[in-house]
C-alpha atoms as a printed R data frame, in Angstrom:
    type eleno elety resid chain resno       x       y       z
1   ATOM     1    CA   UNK     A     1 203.358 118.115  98.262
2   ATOM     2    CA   UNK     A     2 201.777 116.038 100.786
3   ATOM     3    CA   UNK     A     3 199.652 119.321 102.001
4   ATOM     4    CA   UNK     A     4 198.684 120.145  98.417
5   ATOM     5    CA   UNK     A     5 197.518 116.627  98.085
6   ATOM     6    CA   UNK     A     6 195.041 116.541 100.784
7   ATOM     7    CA   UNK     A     7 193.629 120.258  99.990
8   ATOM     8    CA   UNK     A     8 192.992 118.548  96.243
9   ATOM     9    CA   UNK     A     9 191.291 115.248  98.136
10  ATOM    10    CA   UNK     A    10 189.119 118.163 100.090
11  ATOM    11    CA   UNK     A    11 188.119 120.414  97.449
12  ATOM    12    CA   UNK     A    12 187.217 117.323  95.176
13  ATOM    13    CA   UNK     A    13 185.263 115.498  97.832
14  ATOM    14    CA   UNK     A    14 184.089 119.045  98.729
15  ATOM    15    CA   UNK     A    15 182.642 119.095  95.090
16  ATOM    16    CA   UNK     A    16 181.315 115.595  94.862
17  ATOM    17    CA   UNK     A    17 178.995 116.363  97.810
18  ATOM    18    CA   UNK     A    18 178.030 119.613  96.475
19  ATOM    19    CA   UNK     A    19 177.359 117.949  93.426
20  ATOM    20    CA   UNK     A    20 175.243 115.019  94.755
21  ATOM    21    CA   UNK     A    21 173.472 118.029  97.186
22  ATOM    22    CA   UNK     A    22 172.535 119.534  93.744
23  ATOM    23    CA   UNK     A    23 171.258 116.916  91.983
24  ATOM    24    CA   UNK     A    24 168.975 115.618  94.474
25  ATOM    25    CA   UNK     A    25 168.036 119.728  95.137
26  ATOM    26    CA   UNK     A    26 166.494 119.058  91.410
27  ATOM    27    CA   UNK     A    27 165.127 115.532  92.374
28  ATOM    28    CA   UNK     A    28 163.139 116.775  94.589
29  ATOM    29    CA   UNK     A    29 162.345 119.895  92.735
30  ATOM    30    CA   UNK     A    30 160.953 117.540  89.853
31  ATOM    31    CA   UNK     A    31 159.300 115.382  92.177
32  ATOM    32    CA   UNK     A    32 157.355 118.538  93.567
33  ATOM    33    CA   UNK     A    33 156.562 119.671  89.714
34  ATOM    34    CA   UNK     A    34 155.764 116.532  88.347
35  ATOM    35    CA   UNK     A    35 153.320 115.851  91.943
36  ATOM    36    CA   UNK     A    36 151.509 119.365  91.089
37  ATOM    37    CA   UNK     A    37 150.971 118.684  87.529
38  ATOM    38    CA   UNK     A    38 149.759 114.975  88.434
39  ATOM    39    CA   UNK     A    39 147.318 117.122  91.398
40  ATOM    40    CA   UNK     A    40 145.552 119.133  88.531
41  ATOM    41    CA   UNK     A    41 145.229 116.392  86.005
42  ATOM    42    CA   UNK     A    42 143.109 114.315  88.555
43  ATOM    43    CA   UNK     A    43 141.032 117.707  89.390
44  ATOM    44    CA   UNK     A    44 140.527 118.359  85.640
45  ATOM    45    CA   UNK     A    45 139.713 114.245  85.227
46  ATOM    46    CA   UNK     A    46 137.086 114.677  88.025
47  ATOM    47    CA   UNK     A    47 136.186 117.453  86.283
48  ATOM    48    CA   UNK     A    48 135.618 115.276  82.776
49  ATOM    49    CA   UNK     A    49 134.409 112.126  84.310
50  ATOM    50    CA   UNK     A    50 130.894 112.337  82.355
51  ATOM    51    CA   UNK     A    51 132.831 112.407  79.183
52  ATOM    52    CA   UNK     A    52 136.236 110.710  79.252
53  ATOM    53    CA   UNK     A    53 137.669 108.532  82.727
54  ATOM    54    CA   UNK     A    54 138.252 108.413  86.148
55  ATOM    55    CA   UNK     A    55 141.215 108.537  88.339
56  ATOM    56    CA   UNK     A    56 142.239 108.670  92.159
57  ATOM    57    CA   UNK     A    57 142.381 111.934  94.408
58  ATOM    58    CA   UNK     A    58 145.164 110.483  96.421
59  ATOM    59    CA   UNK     A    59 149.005 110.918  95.024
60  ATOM    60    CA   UNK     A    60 150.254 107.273  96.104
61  ATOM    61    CA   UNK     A    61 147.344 105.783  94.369
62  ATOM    62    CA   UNK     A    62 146.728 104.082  90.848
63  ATOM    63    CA   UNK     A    63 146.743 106.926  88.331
64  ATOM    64    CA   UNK     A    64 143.939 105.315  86.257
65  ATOM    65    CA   UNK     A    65 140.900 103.014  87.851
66  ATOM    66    CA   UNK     A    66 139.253 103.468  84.915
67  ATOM    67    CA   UNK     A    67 139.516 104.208  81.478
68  ATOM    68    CA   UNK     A    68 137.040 104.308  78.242
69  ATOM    69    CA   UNK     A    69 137.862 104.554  75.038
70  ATOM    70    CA   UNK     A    70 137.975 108.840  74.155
71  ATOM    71    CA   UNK     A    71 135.714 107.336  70.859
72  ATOM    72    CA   UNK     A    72 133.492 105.988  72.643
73  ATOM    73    CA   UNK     A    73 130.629 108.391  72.462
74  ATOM    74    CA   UNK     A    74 128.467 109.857  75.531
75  ATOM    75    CA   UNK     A    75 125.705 108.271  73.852
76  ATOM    76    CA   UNK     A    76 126.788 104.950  73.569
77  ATOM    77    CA   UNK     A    77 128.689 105.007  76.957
78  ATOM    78    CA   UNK     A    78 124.357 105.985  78.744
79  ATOM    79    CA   UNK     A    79 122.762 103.352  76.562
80  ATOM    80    CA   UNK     A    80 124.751 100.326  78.098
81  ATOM    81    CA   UNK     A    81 122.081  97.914  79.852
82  ATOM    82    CA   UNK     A    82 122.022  98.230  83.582
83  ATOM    83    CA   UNK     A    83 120.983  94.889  84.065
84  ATOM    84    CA   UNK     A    84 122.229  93.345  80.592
85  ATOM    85    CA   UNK     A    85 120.368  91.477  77.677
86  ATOM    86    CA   UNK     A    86 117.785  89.761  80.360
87  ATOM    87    CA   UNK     A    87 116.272  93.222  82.011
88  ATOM    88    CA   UNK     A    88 112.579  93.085  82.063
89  ATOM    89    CA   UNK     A    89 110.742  95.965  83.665
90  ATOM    90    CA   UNK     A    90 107.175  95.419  85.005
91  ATOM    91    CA   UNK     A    91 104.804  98.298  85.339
92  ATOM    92    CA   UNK     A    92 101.606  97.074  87.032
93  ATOM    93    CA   UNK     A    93  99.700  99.935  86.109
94  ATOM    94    CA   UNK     A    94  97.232 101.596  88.568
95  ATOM    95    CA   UNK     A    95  94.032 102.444  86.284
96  ATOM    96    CA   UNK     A    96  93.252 105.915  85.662
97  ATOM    97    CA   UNK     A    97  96.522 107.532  86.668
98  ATOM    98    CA   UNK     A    98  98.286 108.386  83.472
99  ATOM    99    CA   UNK     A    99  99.244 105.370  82.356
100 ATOM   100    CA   UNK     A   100  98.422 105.190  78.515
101 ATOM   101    CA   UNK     A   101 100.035 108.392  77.857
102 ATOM   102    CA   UNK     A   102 103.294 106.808  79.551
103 ATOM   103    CA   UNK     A   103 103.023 103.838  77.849
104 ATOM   104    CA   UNK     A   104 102.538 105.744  74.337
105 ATOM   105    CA   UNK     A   105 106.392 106.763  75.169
106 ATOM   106    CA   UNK     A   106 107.368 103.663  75.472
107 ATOM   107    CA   UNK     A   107 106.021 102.249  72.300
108 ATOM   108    CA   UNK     A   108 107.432 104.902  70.295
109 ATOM   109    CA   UNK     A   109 110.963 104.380  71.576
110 ATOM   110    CA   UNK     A   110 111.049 100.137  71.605
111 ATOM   111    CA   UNK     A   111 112.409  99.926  68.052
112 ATOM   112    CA   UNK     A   112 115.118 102.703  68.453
113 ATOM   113    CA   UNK     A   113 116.579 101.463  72.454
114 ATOM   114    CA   UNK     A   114 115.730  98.188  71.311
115 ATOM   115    CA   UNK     A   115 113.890  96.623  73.830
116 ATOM   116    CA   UNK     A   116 110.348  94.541  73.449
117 ATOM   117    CA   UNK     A   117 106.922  95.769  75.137
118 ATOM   118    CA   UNK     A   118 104.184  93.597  76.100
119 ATOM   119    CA   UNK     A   119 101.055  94.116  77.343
120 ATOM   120    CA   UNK     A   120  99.386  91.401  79.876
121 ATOM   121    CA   UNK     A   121  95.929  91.009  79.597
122 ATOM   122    CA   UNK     A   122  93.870  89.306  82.160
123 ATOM   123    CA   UNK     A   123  90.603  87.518  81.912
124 ATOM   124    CA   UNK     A   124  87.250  89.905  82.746
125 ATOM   125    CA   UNK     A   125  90.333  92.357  83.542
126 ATOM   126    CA   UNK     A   126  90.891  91.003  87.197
127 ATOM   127    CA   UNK     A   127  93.852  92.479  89.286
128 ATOM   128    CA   UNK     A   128  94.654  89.587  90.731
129 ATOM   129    CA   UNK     A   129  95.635  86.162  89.443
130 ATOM   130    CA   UNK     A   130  95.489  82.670  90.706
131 ATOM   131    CA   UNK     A   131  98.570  80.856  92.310
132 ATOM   132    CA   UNK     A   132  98.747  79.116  89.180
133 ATOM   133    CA   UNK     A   133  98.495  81.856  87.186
134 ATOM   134    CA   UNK     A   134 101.254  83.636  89.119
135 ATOM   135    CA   UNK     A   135 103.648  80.962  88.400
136 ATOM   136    CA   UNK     A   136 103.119  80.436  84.820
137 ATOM   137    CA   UNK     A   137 103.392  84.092  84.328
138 ATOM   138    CA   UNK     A   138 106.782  84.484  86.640
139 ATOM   139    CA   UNK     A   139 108.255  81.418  84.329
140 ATOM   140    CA   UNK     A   140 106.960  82.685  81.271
141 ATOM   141    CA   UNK     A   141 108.922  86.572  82.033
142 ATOM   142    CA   UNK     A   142 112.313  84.327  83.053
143 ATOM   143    CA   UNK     A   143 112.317  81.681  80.112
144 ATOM   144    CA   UNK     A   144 110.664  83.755  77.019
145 ATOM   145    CA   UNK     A   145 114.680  85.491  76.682
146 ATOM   146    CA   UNK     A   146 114.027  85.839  72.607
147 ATOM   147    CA   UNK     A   147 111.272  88.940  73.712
148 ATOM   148    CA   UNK     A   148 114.380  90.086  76.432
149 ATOM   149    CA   UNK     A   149 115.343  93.108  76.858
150 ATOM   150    CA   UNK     A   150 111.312  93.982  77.834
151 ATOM   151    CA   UNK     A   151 108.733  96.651  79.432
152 ATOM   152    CA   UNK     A   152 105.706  94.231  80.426
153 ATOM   153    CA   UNK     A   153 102.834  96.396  81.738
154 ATOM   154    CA   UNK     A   154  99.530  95.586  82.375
155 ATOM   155    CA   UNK     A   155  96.626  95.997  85.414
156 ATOM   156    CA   UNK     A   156  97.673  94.047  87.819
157 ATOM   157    CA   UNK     A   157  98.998  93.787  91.561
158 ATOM   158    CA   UNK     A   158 102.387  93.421  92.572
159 ATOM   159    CA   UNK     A   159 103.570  90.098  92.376
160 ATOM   160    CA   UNK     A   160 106.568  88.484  94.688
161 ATOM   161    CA   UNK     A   161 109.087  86.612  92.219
162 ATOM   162    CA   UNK     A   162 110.959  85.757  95.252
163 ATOM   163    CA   UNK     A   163 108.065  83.960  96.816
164 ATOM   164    CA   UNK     A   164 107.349  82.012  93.922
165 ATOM   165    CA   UNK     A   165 111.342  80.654  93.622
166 ATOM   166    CA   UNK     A   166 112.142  81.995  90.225
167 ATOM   167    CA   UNK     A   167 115.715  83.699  90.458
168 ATOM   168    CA   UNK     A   168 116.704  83.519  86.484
169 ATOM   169    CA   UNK     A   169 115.568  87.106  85.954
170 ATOM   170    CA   UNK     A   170 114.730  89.663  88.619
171 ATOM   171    CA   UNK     A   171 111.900  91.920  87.342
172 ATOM   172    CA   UNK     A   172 112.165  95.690  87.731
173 ATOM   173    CA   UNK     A   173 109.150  97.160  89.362
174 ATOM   174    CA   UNK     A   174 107.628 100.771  88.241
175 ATOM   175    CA   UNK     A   175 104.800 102.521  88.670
176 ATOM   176    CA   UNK     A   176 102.546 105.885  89.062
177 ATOM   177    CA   UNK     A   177 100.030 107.345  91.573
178 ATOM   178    CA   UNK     A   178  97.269 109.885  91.486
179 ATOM   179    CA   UNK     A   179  95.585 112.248  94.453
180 ATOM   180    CA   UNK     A   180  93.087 109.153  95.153
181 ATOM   181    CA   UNK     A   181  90.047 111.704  95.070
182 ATOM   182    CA   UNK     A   182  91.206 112.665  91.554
183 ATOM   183    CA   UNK     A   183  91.799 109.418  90.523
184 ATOM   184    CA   UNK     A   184  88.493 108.563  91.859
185 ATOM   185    CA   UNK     A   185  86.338 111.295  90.126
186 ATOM   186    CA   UNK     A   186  88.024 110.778  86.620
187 ATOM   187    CA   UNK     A   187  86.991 107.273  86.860
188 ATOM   188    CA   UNK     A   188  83.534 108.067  87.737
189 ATOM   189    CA   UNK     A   189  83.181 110.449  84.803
190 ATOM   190    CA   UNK     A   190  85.626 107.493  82.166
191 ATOM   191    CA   UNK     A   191  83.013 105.077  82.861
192 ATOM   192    CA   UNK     A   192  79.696 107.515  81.694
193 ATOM   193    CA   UNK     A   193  81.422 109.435  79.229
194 ATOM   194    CA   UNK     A   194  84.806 107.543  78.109
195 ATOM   195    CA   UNK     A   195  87.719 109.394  76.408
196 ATOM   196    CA   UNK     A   196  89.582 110.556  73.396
197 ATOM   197    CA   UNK     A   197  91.040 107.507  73.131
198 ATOM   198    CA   UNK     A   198  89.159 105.077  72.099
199 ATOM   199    CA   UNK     A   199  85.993 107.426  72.112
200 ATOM   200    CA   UNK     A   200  84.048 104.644  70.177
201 ATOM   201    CA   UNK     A   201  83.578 102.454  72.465
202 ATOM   202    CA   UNK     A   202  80.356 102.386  74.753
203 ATOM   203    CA   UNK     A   203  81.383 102.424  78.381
204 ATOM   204    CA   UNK     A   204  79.691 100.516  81.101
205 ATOM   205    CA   UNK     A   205  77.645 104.257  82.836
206 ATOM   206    CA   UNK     A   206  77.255 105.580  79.545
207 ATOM   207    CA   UNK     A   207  73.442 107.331  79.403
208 ATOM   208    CA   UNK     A   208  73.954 108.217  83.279
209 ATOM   209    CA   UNK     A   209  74.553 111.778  83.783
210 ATOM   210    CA   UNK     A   210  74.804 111.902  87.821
211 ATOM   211    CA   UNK     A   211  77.801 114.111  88.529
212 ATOM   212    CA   UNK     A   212  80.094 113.099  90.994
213 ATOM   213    CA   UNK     A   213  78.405 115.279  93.334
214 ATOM   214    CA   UNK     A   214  75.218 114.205  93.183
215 ATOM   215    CA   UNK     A   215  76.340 110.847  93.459
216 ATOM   216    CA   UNK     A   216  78.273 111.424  96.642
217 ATOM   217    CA   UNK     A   217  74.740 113.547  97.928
218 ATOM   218    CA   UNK     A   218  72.646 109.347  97.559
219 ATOM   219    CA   UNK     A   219  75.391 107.771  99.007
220 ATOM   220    CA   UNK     A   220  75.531 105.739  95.588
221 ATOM   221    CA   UNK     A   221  77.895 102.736  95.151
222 ATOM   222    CA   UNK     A   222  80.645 104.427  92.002
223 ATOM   223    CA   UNK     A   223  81.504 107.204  94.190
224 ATOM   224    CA   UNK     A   224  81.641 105.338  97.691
225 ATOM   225    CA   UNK     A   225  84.810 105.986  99.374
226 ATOM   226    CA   UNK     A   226  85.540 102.466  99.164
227 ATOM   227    CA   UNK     A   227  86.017 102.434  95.483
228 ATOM   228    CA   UNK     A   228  89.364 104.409  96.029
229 ATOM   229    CA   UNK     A   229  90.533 101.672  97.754
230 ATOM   230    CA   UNK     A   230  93.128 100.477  94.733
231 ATOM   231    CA   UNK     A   231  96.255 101.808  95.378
232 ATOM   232    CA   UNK     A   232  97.406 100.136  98.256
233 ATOM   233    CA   UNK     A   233  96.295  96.554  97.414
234 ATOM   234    CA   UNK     A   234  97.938  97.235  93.659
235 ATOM   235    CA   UNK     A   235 101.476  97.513  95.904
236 ATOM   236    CA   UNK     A   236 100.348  95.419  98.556
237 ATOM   237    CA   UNK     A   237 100.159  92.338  96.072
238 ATOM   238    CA   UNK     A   238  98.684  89.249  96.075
239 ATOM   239    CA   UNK     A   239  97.492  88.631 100.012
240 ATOM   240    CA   UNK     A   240  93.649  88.588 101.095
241 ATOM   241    CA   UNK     A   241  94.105  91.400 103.580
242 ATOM   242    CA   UNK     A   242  95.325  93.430 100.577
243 ATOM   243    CA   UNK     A   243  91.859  93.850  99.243
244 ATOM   244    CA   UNK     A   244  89.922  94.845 102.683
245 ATOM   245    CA   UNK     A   245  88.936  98.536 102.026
246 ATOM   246    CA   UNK     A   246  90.755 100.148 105.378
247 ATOM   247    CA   UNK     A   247  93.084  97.358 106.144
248 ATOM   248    CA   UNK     A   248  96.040  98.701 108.348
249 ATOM   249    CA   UNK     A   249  98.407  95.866 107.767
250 ATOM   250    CA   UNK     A   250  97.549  96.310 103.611
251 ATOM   251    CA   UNK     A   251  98.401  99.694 104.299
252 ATOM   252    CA   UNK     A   252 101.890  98.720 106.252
253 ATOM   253    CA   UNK     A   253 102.299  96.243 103.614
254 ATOM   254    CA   UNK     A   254 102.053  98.604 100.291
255 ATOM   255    CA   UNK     A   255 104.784 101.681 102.050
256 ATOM   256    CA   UNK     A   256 107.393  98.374 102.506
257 ATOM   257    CA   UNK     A   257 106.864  97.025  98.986
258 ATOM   258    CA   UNK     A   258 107.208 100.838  97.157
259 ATOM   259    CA   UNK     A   259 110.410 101.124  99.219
260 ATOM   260    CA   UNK     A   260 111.962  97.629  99.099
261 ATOM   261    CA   UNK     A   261 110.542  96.530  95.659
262 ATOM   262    CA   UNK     A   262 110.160  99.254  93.334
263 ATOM   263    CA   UNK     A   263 112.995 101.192  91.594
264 ATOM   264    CA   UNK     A   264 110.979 104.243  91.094
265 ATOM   265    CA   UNK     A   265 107.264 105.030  91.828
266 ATOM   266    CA   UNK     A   266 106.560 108.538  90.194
267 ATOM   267    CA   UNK     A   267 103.194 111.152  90.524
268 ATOM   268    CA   UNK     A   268 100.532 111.549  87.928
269 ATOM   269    CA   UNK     A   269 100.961 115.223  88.558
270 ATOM   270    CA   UNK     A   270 104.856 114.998  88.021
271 ATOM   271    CA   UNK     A   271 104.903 112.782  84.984
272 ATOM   272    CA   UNK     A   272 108.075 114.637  83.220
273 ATOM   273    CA   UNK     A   273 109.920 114.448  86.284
274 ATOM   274    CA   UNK     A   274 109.006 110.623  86.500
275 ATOM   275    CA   UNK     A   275 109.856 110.095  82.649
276 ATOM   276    CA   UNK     A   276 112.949 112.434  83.462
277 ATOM   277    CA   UNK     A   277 114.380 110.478  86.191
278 ATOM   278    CA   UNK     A   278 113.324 107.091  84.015
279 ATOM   279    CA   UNK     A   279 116.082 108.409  81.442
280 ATOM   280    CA   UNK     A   280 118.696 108.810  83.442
281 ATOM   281    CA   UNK     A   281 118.473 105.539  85.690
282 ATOM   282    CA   UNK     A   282 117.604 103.017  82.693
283 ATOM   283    CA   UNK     A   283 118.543 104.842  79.315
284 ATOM   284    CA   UNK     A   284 118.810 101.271  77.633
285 ATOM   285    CA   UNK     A   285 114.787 101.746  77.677
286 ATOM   286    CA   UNK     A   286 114.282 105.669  77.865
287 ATOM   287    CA   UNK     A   287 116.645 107.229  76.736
288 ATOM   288    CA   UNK     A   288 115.058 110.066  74.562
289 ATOM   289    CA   UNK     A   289 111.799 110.386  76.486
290 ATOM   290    CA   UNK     A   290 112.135 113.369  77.789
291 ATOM   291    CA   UNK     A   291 112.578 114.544  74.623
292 ATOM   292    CA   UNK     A   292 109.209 112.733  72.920
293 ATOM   293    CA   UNK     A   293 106.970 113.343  75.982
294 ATOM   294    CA   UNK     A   294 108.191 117.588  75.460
295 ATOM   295    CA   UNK     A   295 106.962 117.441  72.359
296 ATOM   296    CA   UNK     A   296 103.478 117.462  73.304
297 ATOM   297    CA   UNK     A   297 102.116 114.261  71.000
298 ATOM   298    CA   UNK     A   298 102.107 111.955  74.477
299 ATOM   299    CA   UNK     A   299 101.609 114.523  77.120
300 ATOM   300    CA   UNK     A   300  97.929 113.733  76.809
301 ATOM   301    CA   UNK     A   301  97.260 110.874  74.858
302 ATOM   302    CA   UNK     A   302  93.971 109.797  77.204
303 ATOM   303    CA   UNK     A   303  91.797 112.428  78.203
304 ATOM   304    CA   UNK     A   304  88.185 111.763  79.680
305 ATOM   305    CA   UNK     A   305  85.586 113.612  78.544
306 ATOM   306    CA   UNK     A   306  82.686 116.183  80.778
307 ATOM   307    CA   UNK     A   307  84.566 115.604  83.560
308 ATOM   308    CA   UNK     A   308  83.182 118.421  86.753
309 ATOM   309    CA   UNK     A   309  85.463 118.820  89.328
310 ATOM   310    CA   UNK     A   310  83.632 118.389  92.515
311 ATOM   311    CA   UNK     A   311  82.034 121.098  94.834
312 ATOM   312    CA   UNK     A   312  83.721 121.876  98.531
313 ATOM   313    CA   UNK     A   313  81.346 119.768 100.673
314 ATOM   314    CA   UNK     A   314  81.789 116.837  98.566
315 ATOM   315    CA   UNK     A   315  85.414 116.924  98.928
316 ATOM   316    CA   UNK     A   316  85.179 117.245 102.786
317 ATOM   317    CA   UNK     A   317  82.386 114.930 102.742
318 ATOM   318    CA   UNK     A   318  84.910 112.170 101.175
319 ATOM   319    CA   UNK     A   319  87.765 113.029 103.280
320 ATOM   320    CA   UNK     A   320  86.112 111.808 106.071
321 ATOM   321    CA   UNK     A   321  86.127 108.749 105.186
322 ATOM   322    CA   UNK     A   322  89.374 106.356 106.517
323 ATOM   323    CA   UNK     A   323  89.726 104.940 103.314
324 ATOM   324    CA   UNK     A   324  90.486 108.325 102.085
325 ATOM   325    CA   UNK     A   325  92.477 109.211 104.908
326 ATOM   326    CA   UNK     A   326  94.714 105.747 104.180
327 ATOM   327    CA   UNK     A   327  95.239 106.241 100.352
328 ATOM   328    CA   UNK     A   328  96.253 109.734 101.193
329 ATOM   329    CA   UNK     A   329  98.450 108.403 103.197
330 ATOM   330    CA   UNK     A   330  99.834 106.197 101.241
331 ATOM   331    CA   UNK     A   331 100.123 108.529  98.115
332 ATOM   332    CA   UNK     A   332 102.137 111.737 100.525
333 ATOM   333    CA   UNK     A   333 104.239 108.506 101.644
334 ATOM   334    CA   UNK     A   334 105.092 107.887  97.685
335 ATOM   335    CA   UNK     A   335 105.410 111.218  97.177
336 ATOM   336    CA   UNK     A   336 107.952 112.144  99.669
337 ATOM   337    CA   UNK     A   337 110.083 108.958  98.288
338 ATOM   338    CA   UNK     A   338 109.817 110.200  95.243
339 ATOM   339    CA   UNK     A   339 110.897 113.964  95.748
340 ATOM   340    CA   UNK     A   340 114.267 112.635  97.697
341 ATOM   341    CA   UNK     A   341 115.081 110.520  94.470
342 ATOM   342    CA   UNK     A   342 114.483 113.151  92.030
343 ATOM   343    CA   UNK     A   343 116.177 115.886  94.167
344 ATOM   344    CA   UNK     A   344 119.601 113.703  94.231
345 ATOM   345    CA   UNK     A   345 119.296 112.424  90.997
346 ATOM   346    CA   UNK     A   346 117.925 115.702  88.502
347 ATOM   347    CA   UNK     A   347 119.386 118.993  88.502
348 ATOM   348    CA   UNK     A   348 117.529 122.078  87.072
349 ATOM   349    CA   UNK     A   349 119.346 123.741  83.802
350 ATOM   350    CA   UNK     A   350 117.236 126.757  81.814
351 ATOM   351    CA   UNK     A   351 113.958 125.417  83.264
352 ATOM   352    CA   UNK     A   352 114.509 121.868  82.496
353 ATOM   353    CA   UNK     A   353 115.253 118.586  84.149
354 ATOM   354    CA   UNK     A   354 119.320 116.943  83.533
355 ATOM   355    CA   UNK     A   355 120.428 114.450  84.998
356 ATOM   356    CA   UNK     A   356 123.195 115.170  87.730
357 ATOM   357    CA   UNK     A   357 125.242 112.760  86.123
358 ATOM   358    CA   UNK     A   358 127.949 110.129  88.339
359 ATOM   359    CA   UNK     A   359 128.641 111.804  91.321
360 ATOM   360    CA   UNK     A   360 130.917 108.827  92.775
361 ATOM   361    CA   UNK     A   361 134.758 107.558  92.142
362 ATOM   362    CA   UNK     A   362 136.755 104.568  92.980
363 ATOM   363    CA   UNK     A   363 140.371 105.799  94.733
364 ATOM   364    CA   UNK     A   364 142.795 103.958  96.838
365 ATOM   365    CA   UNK     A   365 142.704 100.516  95.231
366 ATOM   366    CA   UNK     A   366 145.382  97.888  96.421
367 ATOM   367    CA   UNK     A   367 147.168  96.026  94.757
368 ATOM   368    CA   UNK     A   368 148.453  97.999  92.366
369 ATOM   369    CA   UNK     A   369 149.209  96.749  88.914
C-alpha cells in the first residue's frame, strides 16, 4: 500500500512538473509570437509615419511616442505653423533677381494659408536705414501681432534683431541670388527699356540705347564693375564696411550671415526648387506654390525688355575685375548651401520635386507611462 502510495505521489508530481514545463513551453511560445507581430507593426508604422504615427524600433520601449488622430488629414497635419500665430518671414529682396515673380506667389496664396504680406517701402528707395529707423521698424514687426502670421519683403539689407534687443518675435530671413554679371546686365537694360510689368512707367536711361557692351568698351559708370557690388552688403547688413565695393571683411561678413541667419537662400536660376523647398519647410505660408508657380501665370511675371546678352570680351573684360571675382564668390558659396539643403530635403518623383518627408523618430524614452 505504502509502495503504491509513493508511485501515485511520483507520477502526480511527475505530471504537475510536466504540466507547469508545458505551460510555460506556450508562454514563451506566445511571448515569441506576440514579440514578432509587435516587430512588424513598428516596421509597417515607420513605414506610415507621413500619414498616421510613430512608434519605437526597440521591443522594451514605449509602443506609442506619438500618436495623431487617423482623421486628422495630411493636409491639415503640413499646414500647422512652425513657429505659431507670431511667425513673420522677412525677405529683403536683392533687386533684379526674380523677386516680383516670387512675390506674385505669395500674394495669391495669403488669403487661402492665411497669413498677411507687407511690403516696406523706404524713402528715395535706400537699402539702408537709420539706427532709428531700424528700431522702429524691429518694434513695429514684434508689436503689430493683429497683421501676424506675415511675409514682410521689401529692398533692404539684412538687419540684426538681436543687436537691436527685441526678442518678442524672431524674424525668419529668406532670400534669392542671381549670376552677378546677369543680374548686372538686366539692370542695365530695366533702367533704358523697363519691363512688362509696369511697362508705363518712364525709367530713369530711357532714350539711351548704349548696349551693355558698348558701355563696358567707355568704361561708363552703369556698367562699372562696381555697380555689382549689392549682394554682399544686402547680407552683410547694416555696417559701413558693408558698402565698400571689394571689402574682404563685407565679404566674410555676408557667407556667416546666409549660414547663421537665413533659413533658406535660393538661385534665380533654380526658382522652383527654391519655391519647392519653401513648401515643404513652412507650408503654413506655401503650401500650394509649387503648384501656382507650375502653372505658368508667375513663372515670369517681370520680364525686361531688348535685353542683348553680352559679347565674349566683355564678359572676360568684367571678370577681371575683384568685385566680380568676390560676388562670384559669394553667389557659388550660396549656391553650394543651397544644393546640400535641397538634396536632403527634395526627392525627385516623375520629373518633379516632393518633399522627402520626416526622416527622424523618437525611441527609447524613459520613464515610461
Amino acid at each position: 500500500m505504502k509502495m503504491h502510495y509513493n508511485w501515485c505521489q511520483t507520477q502526480r508530481s511527475v505530471l504537475i512538473i510536466a504540466l507547469i514545463v508545458i505551460i510555460i513551453i506556450f508562454y514563451i511560445r506566445f511571448e515569441f509570437e506576440i514579440n514578432k507581430i509587435q516587430t512588424h507593426n513598428r516596421q509597417l508604422d515607420l513605414l506610415l509615419t507621413q500619414t498616421r504615427f510613430l512608434r519605437t524600433g526597440d521591443d522594451d520601449s514605449d509602443s506609442n511616442l506619438l500618436i495623431e488622430s487617423d482623421s486628422q488629414t495630411l493636409q491639415e497635419k503640413t499646414r500647422r505653423p512652425i513657429g505659431g500665430k507670431d511667425t513673420v518671414i522677412i525677405y529683403n529682396r536683392v533687386p533684379k533677381t526674380g523677386s516680383t515673380s516670387f512675390m506674385g506667389i505669395a500674394y495669391d496664396l495669403c488669403a487661402t494659408n492665411g497669413f498677411n504680406v507687407l511690403h516696406l517701402n523706404t524713402s528715395k528707395n535706400s537699402h539702408v536705414m537709420s539706427l532709428s529707423d531700424q528700431l522702429r521698424f524691429a518694434a513695429n514687426v514684434s508689436q503689430w501681432r493683429s497683421r501676424h502670421p506675415a511675409l514682410i519683403h521689401g529692398h533692404i539689407a539684412y538687419i540684426d534683431f538681436d543687436r537691436l534687443g527685441v526678442s518678442d518675435v524672431k524674424p525668419i530671413y529668406i532670400n534669392l541670388i542671381r549670376r552677378p554679371l546677369e543680374r548686372l546686365v538686366s539692370y542695365y537694360y530695366f533702367l533704358r527699356n523697363g519691363d512688362n510689368f509696369r511697362p508705363y512707367v518712364v525709367r530713369r536711361r530711357q532714350g539711351d540705347k548704349k548696349t551693355f557692351d558698348e558701355c563696358v568698351r567707355r568704361d561708363e559708370h552703369d556698367c562699372h564693375p562696381d555697380i555689382m557690388w549689392l549682394q554682399i552688403p544686402f547680407f552683410c547688413g547694416h555696417v559701413f564696411e558693408c558698402w565698400l565695393p571689394g571689402n574682404e571683411w563685407a565679404l566674410s561678413e555676408a557667407k556667416r550671415n546666409l549660414v547663421d541667419k537665413y533659413l533658406l537662400v535660393g538661385l534665380t536660376e533654380q526658382m522652383s526648387d527654391f519655391i519647392a523647398v519653401l513648401e515643404a519647410a513652412l507650408p503654413q505660408f506655401f503650401a500650394g506654390a509649387v503648384q501656382q508657380y507650375r502653372s505658368g501665370q508667375k513663372a515670369h511675371l517681370r520680364k525686361t525688355y531688348n535685353k542683348v546678352k553680352p559679347m565674349a570680351e566683355t564678359v572676360a573684360k568684367i571678370q577681371e575685375s575683384k568685385v566680380w571675382r568676390m560676388e562670384n564668390e559669394f553667389y557659388e558659396f550660396a549656391s553650394k548651401q543651397f544644393q546640400f539643403i535641397l538634396q536632403r530635403t527634395l526627392n525627385t518623383a516623375n520629373g518633379q520635386s516632393v518633399d522627402r518627408g520626416r526622416q527622424w523618430f523618437f525611441e527609447k524614452v524613459r520613464p515610461k507611462r
